[in-house]
C-alpha positions in Angstrom: 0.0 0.0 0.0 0.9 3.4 -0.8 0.5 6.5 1.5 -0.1 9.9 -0.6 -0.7 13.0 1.5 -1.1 16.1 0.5 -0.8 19.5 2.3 -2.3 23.1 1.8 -3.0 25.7 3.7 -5.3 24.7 6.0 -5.9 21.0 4.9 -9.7 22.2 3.5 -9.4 23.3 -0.2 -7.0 19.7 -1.0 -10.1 17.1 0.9 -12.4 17.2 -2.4 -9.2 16.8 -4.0 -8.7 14.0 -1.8 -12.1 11.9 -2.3 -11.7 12.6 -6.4 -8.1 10.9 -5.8 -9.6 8.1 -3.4 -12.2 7.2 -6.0 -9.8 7.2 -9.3 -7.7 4.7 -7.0 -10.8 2.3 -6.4 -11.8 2.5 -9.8 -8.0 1.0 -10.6 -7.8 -1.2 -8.0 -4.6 1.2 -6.5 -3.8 0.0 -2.9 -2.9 3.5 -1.6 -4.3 5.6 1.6 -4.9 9.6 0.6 -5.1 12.0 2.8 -4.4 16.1 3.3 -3.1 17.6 6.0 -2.5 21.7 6.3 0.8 23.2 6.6 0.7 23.5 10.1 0.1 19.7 10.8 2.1 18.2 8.2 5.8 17.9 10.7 3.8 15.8 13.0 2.3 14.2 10.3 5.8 13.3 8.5 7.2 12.3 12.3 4.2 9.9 12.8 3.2 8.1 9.9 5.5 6.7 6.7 4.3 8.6 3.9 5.3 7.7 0.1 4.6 10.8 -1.3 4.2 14.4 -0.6 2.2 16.4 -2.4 1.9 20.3 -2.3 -1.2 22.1 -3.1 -0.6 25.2 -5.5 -1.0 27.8 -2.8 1.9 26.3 -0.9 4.4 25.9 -3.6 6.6 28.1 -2.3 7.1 25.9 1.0 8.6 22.9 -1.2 12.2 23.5 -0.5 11.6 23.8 2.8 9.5 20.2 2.4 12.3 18.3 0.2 15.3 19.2 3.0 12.7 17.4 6.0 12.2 14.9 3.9 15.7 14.1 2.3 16.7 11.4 4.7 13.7 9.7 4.2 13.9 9.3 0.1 10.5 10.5 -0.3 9.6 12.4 -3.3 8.0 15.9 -3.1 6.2 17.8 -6.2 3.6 20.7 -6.3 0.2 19.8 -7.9 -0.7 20.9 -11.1 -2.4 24.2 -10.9 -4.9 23.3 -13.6 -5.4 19.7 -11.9 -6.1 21.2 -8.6 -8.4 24.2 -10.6 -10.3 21.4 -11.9 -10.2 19.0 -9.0 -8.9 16.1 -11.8 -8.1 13.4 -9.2 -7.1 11.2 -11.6 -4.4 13.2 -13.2 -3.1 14.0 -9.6 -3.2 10.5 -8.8 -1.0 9.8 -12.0 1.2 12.2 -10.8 2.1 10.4 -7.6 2.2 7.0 -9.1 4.9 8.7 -11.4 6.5 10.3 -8.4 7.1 6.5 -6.7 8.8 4.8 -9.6 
């Protein structure tokens, strides 16, 4: 199983995000577990649970530095969403992305 999570500025503008990814990765049979955390919440996040792949929502790009160096001794991979896939909620594509982001 994979672990996706996502993280915005509050955690409330990725969650529809979320349930379009959820329901892409049923509809392919993708083991995974998506979820979106704010900013705020994402250390203790990171600290508690193994996470595959990080995700940034478009309003937080500029926080994806700071992201990649907490992360860099764990290997995990960190990309900004697609502004027009988070515009248009396109779970699917955003759930490409990830599965891209693990290979």
């Amino acid at each position: 199983m994979k672990t996706i999570m996502l993280v915005c500025s509050a955690g409330m503008s990725t969650s529809l995000l979320v349930s379009k990814m959820q329901k892409a990765a049923a509809a392919e049979n993708y083991d995974s577990e998506i979820f979106a955390v704010g900013a705020s919440e994402a250390d203790s996040m990171l600290e508690s649970k193994p996470v595959d792949v990080l995700m940034l929502g478009p309003q937080v790009r500029f926080m994806k530095d700071e992201f990649e160096k907490k992360v860099a001794d764990k290997d995990i991979p960190v990309e900004v969403i697609n502004m027009q896939d988070y515009g248009m909620m396109n779970g699917e594509k955003v759930l490409a992305t990830a599965k891209t982001l693990l290979k």
